[in-house]
PATOR-713815 format. One record per residue (C-alpha): residue in three letters; x, y, z. Coordinates in pm, whole numbers, plus 32768, in hexadecimal, padded with zeros to 4 digits. Example, Ala and Ser with C-alpha at 12.3 -4.5 7.8 and 13.67 -1.06 7.14 Angstrom:
<pts>
ALA84CE7E3E830CSER85577F9682CA
</pts>
This chain:
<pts>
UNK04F45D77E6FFUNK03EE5E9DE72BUNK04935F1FE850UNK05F65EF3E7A6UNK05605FE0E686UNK04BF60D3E7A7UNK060A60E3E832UNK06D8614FE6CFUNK05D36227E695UNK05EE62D3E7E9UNK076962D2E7E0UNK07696346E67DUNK066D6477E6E8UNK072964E2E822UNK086964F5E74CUNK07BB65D6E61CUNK074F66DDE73BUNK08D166ECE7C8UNK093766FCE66EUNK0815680BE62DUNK086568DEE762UNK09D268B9E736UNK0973695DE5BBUNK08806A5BE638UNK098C6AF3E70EUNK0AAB6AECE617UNK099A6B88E53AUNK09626CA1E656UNK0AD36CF0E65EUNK0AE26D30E4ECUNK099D6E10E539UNK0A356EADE61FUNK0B716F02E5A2UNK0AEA6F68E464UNK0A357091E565UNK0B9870E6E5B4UNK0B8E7027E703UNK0CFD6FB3E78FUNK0CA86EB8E8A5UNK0BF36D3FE851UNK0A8A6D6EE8BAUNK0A176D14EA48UNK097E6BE1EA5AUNK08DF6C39EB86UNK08346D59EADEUNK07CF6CC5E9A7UNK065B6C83E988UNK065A6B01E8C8UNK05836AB3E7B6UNK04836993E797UNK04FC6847E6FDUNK044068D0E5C5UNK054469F3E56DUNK066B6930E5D7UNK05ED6813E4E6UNK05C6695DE3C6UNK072A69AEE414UNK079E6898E411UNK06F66853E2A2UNK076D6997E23EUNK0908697CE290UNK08CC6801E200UNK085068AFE0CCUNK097E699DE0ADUNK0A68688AE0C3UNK09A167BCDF9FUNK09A968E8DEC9UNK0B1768E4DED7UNK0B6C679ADEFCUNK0AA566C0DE07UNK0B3B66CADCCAUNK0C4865F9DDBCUNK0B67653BDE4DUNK0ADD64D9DCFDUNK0C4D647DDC56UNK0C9E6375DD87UNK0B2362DDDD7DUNK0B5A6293DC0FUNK0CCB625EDBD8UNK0D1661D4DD32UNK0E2A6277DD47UNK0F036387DE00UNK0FFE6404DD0EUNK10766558DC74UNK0F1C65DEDBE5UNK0E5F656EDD4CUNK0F67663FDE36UNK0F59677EDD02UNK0DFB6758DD33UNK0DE76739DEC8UNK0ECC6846DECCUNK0DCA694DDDC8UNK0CA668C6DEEEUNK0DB46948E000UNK0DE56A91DF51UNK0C7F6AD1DF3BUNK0C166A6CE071UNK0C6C6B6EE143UNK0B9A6C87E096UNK0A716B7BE04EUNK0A7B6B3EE1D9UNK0A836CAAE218UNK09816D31E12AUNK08906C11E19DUNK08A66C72E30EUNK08626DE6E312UNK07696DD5E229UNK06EC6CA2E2D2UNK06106C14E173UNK06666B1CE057UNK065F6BEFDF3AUNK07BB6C99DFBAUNK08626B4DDF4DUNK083B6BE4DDE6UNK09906BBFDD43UNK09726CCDDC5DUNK095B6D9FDD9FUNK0AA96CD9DE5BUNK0B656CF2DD26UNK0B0A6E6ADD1DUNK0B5A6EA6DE87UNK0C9C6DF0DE7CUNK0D256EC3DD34UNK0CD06FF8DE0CUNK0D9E6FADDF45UNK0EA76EB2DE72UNK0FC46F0BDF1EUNK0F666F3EE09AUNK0E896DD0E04FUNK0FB86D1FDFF1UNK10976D72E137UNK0F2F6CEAE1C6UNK0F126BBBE115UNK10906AE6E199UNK0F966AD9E2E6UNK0E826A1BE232UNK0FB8693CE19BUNK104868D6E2BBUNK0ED3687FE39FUNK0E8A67C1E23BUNK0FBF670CE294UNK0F7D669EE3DBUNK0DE76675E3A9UNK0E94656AE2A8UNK0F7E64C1E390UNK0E4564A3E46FUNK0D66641AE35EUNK0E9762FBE338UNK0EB062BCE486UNK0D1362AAE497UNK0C7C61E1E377UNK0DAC60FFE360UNK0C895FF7E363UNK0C8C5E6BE2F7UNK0B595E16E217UNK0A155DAAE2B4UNK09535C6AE270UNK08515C67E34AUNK076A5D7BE3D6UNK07E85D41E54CUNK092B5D87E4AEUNK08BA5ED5E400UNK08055F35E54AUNK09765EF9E5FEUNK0A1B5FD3E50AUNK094B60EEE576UNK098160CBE6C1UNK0B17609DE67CUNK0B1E61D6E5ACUNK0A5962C3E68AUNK0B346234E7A2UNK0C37628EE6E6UNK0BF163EDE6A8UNK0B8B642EE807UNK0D1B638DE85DUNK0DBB6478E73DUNK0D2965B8E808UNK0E2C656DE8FFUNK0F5C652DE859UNK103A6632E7EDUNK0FEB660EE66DUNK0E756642E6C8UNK0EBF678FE7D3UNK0F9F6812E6D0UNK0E8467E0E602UNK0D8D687EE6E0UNK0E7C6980E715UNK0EB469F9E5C9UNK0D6B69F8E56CUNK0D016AFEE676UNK0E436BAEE5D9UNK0DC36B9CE46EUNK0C716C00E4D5UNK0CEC6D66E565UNK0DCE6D90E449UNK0CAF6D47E35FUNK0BD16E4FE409UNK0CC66F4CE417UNK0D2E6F09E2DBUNK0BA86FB3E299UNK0BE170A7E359UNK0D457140E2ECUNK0CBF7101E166UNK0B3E7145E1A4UNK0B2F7280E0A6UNK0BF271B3DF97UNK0B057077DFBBUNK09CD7181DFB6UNK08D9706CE03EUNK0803715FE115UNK07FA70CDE252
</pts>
């Protein structure tokens, strides 16, 4: 059983630092393009961070997508369900996202999640952000189809069971990776996170965030 528990735990770790260096580089494209850059960062050029930062990253994106998502996320946990209000409400967390995302990357700290500040931002740049935000729609789509696909799971009722689970989903997500609703994924996301970044740049002296 120990070494059953070692191994989740190793699988599970190994996984977070793909997930955390596939996040620190989307991260350094939005960076990037925000500096007016046209071309996706080389990889071969890139000096990596320590598990550390990718782990504060990592934090800090999960943190933008809270901000905008839980007032959803709390309607499903207590009504259980996914009707009208859930989707109006997924889809206010989709419109905010992209700004929350981008503000919390170049500035690189928590206190950037302010909404005051995204709700600011976004009235400043309305229109140009809403020919951005269809983007954010559509890889909210597919991240759900994913989810579905993913965490389909029958209950557990035993802690072998729970332990398999793990294992099924993370195999799972390494599988979706290569199947064209996960590369389309992939691929879009690289996509959004230029378009966020020179969104920044074209709109920098509207947003007036001094960087």
């Amino acid at each position: 059983m120990a070494s059953c528990f070692l191994f989740v735990a190793l699988s599970v770790g190994i996984y977070l630092l793909l997930v955390g260096y596939m996040l620190y580089y989307i991260g350094l494209c939005i960076f990037d393009s925000a500096k007016g850059g046209r071309r996706a960062p080389d990889i071969t050029t890139l000096d990596w961070p320590d598990p550390r930062e990718l782990i504060c990253q990592l934090f800090l994106i999960l943190g933008a997508i809270a901000i905008c998502f839980w007032p959803a996320g709390l309607y499903y946990v207590f009504s259980k369900k996914s009707d009208l209000v859930f989707w109006v409400l997924s889809a206010c967390g989709i419109f905010f996202l992209p700004m929350a995302l981008l503000a919390g990357i170049l500035f690189d700290a928590i206190h950037a999640l302010n909404p005051v500040s995204i709700i600011g931002s976004i009235s400043r740049t309305f229109l140009p952000y809403c020919a951005l935000v269809p983007l954010f729609c559509v890889l909210g789509g597919l991240l759900a189809v994913i989810a579905s696909n993913t965490f389909n799971l029958p209950s557990t009722q035993t802690l072998q069971q729970g332990i398999g689970q793990i294992m099924l989903v993370l195999a799972r997500l390494f599988r979706v990776t290569l199947t064209y609703t996960g590369m389309a994924f992939v691929y879009l996301a690289m996509v959004a996170a230029h378009l966020l970044g020179w969104f920044y740049w074209w709109h920098k002296d509207k947003l007036n965030w001094g960087i």
